[in-house]
C-alpha positions as CSV (number, residue, x, y, z in Angstrom):
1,X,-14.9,7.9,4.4
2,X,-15.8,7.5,1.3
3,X,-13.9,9.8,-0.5
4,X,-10.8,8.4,1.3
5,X,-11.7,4.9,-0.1
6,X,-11.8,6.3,-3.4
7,X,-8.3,8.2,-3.4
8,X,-6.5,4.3,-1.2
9,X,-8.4,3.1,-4.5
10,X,-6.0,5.8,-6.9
11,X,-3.2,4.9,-4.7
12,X,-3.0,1.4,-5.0
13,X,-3.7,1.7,-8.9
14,X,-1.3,4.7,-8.6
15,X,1.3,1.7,-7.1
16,X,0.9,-0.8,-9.7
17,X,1.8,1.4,-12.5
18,X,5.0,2.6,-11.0
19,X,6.5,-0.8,-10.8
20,X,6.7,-1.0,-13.9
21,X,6.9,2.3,-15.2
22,X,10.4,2.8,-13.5
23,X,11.6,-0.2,-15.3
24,X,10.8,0.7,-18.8
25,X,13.8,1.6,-19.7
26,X,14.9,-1.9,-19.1
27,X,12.1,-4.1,-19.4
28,X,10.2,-3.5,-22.7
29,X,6.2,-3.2,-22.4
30,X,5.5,-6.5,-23.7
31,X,7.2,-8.5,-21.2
32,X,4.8,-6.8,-18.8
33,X,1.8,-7.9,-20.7
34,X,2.3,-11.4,-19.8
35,X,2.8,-13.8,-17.4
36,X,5.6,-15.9,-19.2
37,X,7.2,-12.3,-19.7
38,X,10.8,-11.9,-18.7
39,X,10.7,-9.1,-16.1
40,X,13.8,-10.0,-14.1
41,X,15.8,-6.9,-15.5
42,X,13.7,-4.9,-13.1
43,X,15.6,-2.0,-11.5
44,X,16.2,-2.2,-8.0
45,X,13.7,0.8,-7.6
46,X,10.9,-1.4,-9.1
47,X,11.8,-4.3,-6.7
48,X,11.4,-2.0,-4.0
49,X,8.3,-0.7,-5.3
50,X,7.5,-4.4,-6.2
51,X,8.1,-5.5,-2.6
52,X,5.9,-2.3,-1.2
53,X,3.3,-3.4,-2.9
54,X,2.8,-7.1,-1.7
55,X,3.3,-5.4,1.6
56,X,0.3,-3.2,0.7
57,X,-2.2,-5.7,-0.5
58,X,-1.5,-7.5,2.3
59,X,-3.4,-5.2,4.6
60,X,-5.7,-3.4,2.0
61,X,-8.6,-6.2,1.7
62,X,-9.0,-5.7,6.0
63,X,-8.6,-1.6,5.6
64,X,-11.5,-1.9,3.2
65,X,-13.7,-4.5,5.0
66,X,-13.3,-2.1,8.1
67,X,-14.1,1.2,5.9
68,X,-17.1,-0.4,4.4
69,X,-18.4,-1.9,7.3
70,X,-18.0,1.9,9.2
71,X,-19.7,3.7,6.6
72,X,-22.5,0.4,6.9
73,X,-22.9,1.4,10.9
74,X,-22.0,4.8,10.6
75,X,-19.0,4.1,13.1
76,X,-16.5,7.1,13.0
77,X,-13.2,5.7,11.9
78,X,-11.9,8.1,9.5
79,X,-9.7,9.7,11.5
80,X,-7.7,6.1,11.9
81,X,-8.4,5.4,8.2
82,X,-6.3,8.3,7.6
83,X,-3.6,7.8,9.8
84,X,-3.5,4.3,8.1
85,X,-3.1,5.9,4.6
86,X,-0.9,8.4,5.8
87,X,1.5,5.4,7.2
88,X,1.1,3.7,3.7
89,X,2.1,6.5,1.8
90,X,5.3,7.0,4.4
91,X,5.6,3.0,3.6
92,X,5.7,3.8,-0.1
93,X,7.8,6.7,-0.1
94,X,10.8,4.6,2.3
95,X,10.8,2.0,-0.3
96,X,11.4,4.5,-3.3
97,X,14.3,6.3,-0.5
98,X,15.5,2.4,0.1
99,X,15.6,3.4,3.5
100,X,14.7,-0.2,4.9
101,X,17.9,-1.4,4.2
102,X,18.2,0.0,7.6
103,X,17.0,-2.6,10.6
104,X,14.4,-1.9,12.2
105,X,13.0,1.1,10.2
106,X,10.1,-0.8,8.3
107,X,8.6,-1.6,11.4
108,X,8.3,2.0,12.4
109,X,6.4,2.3,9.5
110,X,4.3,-0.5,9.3
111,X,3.3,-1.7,12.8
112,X,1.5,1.3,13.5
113,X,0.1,1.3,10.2
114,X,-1.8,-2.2,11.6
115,X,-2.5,-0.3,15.1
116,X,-4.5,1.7,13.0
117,X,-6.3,-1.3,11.5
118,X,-6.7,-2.9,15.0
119,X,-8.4,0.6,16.5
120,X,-10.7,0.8,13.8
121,X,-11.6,-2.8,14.3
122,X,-12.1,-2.1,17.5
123,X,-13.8,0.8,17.3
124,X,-16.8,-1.0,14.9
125,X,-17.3,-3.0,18.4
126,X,-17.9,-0.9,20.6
């Protein structure tokens, strides 16, 4: 569990970076540096990439309560932690495909990304 902490960890660091990185072109470095930066040239990639990643820290402070409190009393989850990183990964890679402008496909993505959540919560109880 701990090893897939660390590599959600690279991930989400992984996901910050490429916000900006695919707006470089457009947005020079420095307006990144600071909050009174202008960044509103972003591409529409980076907006995507921008809006997957509020939708991942949204659920990442509760994926690593419920990993840290598994590895804490030795509860199995891993296999659920997994799936959950498996579904944010798929999350991240339909908002680099813009496939959401679709309806109804982000929740295919995401709701059983939270299932996963829920089972391990569950799981911790009983």
């Amino acid at each position: 569990m701990v090893e897939l902490i660390v590599c959600v960890a690279l991930f989400y660091i992984f996901h910050l970076f490429l916000t900006m990185s695919l707006s470089l072109h457009k947005v020079p470095f420095l307006d990144w540096t600071y909050t009174g930066g202008d960044i509103s040239n972003m591409t529409d990639l980076s907006q995507r990439m921008a809006s997957a990643g509020d939708n991942l820290r949204q659920t990442l402070p509760l994926f690593l309560v419920l990993s840290c409190m598994s590895i804490i009393l030795e509860v199995d989850n891993l296999l659920y932690a997994q799936i959950w990183f498996g579904f944010r990964i798929a999350y991240l890679v339909g908002a680099i495909l813009n496939i959401y402008r679709f309806k109804l496909i982000r929740p295919l993505i995401w709701v059983p990304s939270i299932v996963m959540l829920i089972r391990m919560a569950t799981n911790l109880i009983s």
